[in-house]
N, C-alpha and C positions, 0 to 999 in steps of 0.2 A: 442576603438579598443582593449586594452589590456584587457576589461570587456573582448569581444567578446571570443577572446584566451582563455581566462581562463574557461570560459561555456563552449566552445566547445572540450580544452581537458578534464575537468571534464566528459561531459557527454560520451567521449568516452572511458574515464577510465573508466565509471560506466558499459558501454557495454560490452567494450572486457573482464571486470572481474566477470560479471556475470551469463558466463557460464561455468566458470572453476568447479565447486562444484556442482556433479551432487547429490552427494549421502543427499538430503533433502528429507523426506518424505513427500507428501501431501496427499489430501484428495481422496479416490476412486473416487469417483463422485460427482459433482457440477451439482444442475440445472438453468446454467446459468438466465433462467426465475425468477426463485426465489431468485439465486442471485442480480437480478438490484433493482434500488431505491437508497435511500440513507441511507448512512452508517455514523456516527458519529466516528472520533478518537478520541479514549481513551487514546491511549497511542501509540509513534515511537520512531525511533532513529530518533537524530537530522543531518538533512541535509541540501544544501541549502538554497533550496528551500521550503522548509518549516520551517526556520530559522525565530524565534520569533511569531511565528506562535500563535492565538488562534482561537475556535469557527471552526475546521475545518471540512469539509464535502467532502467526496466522493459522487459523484451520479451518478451511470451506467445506460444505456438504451441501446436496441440495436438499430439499423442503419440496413439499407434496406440490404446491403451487407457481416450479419452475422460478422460484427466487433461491438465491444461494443466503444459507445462512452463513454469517461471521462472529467468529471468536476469537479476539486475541489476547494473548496472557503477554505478562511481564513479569518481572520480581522488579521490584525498586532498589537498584543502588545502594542509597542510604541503611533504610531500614531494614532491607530482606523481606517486607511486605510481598504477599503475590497479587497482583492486580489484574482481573480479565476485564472487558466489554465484547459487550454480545452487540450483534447488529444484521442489516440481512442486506442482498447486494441484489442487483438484477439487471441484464445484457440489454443496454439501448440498441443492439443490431444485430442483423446476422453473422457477424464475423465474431461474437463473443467476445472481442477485443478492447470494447468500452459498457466499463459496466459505475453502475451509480449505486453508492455504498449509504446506509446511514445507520447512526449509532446512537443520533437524537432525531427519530421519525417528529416530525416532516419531512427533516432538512435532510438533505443527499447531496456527497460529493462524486467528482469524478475518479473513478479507479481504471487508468488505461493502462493495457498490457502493450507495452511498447519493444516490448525482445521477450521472447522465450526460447529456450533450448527444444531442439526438437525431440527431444523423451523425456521433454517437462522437467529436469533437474535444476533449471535455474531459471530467474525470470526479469527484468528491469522493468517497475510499474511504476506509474508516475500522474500527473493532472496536466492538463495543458495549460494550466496558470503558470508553471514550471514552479507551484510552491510546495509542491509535497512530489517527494520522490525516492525509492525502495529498490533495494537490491537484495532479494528473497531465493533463496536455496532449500533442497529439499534436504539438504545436509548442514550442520555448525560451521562449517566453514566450506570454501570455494578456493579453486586451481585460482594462482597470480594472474597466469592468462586469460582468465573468463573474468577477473575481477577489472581488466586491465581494459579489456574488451568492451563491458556495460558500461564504465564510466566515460570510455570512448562518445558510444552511442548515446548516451546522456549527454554530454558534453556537445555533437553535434547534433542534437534535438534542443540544443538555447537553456540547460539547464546549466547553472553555475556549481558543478561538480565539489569547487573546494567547500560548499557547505555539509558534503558526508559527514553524518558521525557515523565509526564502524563501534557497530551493536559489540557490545561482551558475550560469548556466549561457553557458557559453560557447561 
């Protein structure tokens, strides 16, 4: 019960404070089509739920009703466990660029595409709370210079960069 409590203020803290910070810059345009598939994490900031986390995976597809569905796996560190959450996403605008994820419907965070590569091999996705932020590849790992790059751009978008953890990926 007390788990329960503490999930569900967490996750409504993570709501109510993730539209306070509008002023993030994202990308003009996403072609959500080119966007889906799977994506590998490079690097986030540490959260729950992704807490001890390795080998993580995004995988978008769309859904008959113009919502993206989400899946993301991990294996746990510790135990070797594999752990997924399913969840479904959908574009508050034309530019596909901010879209609102949830994995405990009602509640929806912000998932803003704040850099992508322009043949979609890499991406820097983030909230404009500056509390959650991802460095996602469609490969295990990323060029020094593109890593060197998105933390750049992180870093001059008001995100405190030294909180990366870089993902294991094996």
């Amino acid at each position: 019960m007390i788990k329960k409590l503490i999930l569900t203020v967490a996750i409504v803290f993570f709501v109510g404070c993730s539209t306070k910070y509008e002023n993030l810059s994202t990308e003009s345009r996403v072609d959500l089509n080119k966007y889906l598939g799977t994506w590998y994490e490079i690097a986030r900031f540490e959260h729950f739920f992704e807490k001890g986390c390795k080998n993580v995976t995004a995988n978008y597809s769309l859904l008959e009703d113009e919502q993206i569905r989400v899946i993301n796996r991990c294996t746990k560190i510790e135990s070797g466990e594999k752990k997924e959450a399913k969840g479904v996403a959908y574009s508050t605008d034309n530019t596909n660029s901010k879209l609102k994820v949830s994995f405990f419907r009602p509640f929806y965070g912000d998932y803003w595409i704040i850099s992508l590569d322009e043949n979609y091999k890499y991406a820097l996705v983030g909230s404009p709370s500056r509390e959650y932020l991802w460095i996602l590849s469609r490969t295990k790992t990323i060029d020094e210079k593109i890593k060197k790059r998105l933390i750049d751009i992180a870093f001059k978008n008001g995100f405190d960069t030294s909180k990366f953890i870089w993902t294991i990926q094996e």
